[in-house]
C-alpha positions in Angstrom: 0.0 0.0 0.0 1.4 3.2 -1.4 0.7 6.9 -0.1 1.8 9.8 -2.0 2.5 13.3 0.5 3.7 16.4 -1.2 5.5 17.9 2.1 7.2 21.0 0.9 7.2 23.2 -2.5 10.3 24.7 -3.4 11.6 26.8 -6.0 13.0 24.0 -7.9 9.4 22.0 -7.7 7.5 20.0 -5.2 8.9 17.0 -2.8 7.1 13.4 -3.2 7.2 11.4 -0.6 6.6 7.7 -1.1 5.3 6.3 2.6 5.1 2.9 2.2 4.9 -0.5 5.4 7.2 -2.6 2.9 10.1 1.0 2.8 12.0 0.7 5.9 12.8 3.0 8.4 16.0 3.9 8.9 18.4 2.1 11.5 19.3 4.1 14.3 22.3 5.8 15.5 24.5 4.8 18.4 27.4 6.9 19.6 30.8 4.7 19.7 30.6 5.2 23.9 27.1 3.7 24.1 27.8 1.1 21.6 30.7 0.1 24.3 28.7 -0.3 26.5 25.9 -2.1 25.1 28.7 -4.7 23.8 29.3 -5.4 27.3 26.1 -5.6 28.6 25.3 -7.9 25.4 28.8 -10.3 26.5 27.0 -12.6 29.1 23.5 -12.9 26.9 22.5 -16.4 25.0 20.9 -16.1 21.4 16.9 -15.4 21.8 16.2 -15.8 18.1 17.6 -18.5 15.5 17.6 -18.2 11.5 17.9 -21.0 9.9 17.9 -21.7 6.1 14.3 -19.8 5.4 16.2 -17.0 6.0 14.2 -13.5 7.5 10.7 -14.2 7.0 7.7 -12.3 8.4 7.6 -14.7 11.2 11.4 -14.3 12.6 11.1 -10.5 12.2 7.7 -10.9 14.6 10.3 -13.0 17.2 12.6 -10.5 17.0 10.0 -7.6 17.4 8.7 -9.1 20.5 11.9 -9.8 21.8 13.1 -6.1 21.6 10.2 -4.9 22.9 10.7 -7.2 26.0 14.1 -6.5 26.9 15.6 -3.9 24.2 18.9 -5.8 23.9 19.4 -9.5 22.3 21.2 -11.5 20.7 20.5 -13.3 17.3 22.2 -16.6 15.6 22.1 -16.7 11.6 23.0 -20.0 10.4 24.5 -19.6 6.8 28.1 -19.9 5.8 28.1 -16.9 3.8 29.3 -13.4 5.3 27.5 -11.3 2.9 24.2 -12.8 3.6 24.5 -12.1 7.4 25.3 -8.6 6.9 22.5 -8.0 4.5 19.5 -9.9 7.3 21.4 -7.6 9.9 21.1 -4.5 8.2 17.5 -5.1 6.9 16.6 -6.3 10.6 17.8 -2.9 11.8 15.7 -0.7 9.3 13.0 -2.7 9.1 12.3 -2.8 13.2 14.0 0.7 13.7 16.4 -0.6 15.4 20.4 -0.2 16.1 23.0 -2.6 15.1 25.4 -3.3 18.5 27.7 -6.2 17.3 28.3 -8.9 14.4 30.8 -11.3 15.1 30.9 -14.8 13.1 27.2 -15.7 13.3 25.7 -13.5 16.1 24.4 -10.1 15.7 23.5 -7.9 18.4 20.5 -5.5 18.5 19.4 -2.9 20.7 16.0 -1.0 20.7 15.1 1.6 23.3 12.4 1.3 25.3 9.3 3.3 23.8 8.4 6.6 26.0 4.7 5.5 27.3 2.3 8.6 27.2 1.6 10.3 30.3 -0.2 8.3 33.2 -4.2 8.5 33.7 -6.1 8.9 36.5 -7.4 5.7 37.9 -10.6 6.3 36.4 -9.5 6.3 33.3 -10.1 9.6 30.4 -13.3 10.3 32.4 -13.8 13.0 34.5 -11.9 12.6 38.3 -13.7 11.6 41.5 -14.9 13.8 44.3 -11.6 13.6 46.3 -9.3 14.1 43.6 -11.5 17.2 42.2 -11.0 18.4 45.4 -7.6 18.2 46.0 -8.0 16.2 48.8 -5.2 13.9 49.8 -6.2 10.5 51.2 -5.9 10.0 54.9 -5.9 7.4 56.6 -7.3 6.2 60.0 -8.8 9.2 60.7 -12.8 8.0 60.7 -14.3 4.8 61.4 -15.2 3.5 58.1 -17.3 0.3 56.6 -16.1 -2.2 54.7 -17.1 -5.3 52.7 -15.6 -8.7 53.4 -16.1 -11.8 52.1 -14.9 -14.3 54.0 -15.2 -18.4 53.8 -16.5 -20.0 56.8 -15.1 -22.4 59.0 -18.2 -24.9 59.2 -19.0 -25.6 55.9 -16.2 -24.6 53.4 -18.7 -26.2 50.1 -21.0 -23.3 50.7 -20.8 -19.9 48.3 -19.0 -17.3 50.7 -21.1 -14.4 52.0 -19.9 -11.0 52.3 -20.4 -9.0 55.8 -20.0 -4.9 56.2 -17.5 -5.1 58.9 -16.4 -1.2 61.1 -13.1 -0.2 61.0 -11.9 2.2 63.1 -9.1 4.1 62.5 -6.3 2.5 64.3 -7.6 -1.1 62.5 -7.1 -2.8 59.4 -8.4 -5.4 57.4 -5.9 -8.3 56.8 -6.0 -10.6 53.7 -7.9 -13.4 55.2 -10.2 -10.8 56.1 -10.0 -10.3 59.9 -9.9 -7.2 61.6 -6.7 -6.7 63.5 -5.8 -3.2 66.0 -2.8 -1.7 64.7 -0.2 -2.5 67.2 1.8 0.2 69.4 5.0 1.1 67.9 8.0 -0.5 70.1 10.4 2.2 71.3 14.4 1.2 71.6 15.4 0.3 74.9 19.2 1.4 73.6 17.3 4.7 72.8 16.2 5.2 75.8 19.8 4.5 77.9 21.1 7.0 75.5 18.9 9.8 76.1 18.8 9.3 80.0 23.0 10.2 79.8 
């Protein structure tokens, strides 16, 4: 699928571009420092990804996409005898997943991808408008009021019957354990080695 852009007209006439999914993008740049680095980084890591004799089909280059995008640095194994074909898979795996070729020794190539910049984080709501507390500014506190909660706890007696759930009070200095008892917070122990010290 071909899409014709004229982006800018200049004296000299207009600029086509040609965007295309089978054009790939270019392979990015690595300064020699960080390229260092990643080779040592890359030193203790097995081969995630094996091509064999199909070559670099849609399938590998799916691997190696999910593979980047998990750990942004792997290694890959090319089994073929000849050095020209190696170069050209690792060149075309760089432009073709945007990526930046590391190291190519013998029959291992190394590739790093940076981690993608995630968009800003939502509120838990979601894109929807915020809740009460939040709209007001309000920070949550905690163990100020007694407040009522749902548990849903299994019962001794019969552990075959469906679970019912009971409003249970908490007051502030209580919480709700996993299991779903109530327990009172306990007292916070004071050093005795504290206390010697600030008798002196």
């Amino acid at each position: 699928m071909y899409r014709l852009r004229i982006s800018a007209a200049l004296p000299c006439g207009p600029i086509i571009l040609v965007e295309s999914s089978s054009f790939p993008m270019p392979a990015l740049k690595v300064s020699p420092a960080e390229r260092a680095d990643l080779r040592s980084q890359a030193h203790a890591l097995k081969p995630v990804v094996l091509i064999g004799a199909e070559g670099l089909t849609d399938a590998v280059l799916a691997e190696i996409k999910v593979h980047l995008a998990a750990h942004q640095l792997i290694k890959i194994r090319v089994f073929g005898d000849e050095r020209d074909e190696r170069v050209a898979v690792y060149e075309e795996i760089c432009d073709r997943l945007n990526a930046a070729p590391v190291q190519h020794i013998g029959k291992l190539l190394v590739i790093w991808k940076p981690e993608a910049v995630e968009p800003a984080a939502k509120t838990k709501r979601g894109a929807g408008l915020p809740s009460a507390r939040e709209a007001a500014g309000e920070q949550p506190t905690r163990g100020t009021a007694p407040r009522v909660v749902k548990v849903v706890k299994q019962s001794p007696d019969n552990p075959v019957r469906r679970p019912r759930p009971q409003k249970v009070v908490v007051l502030g200095n209580e919480r709700v354990t996993a299991g779903g008892n109530v327990k009172r917070a306990k007292k916070r122990q004071t050093s005795a080695k504290r206390q010697h010290q600030s008798v002196k």
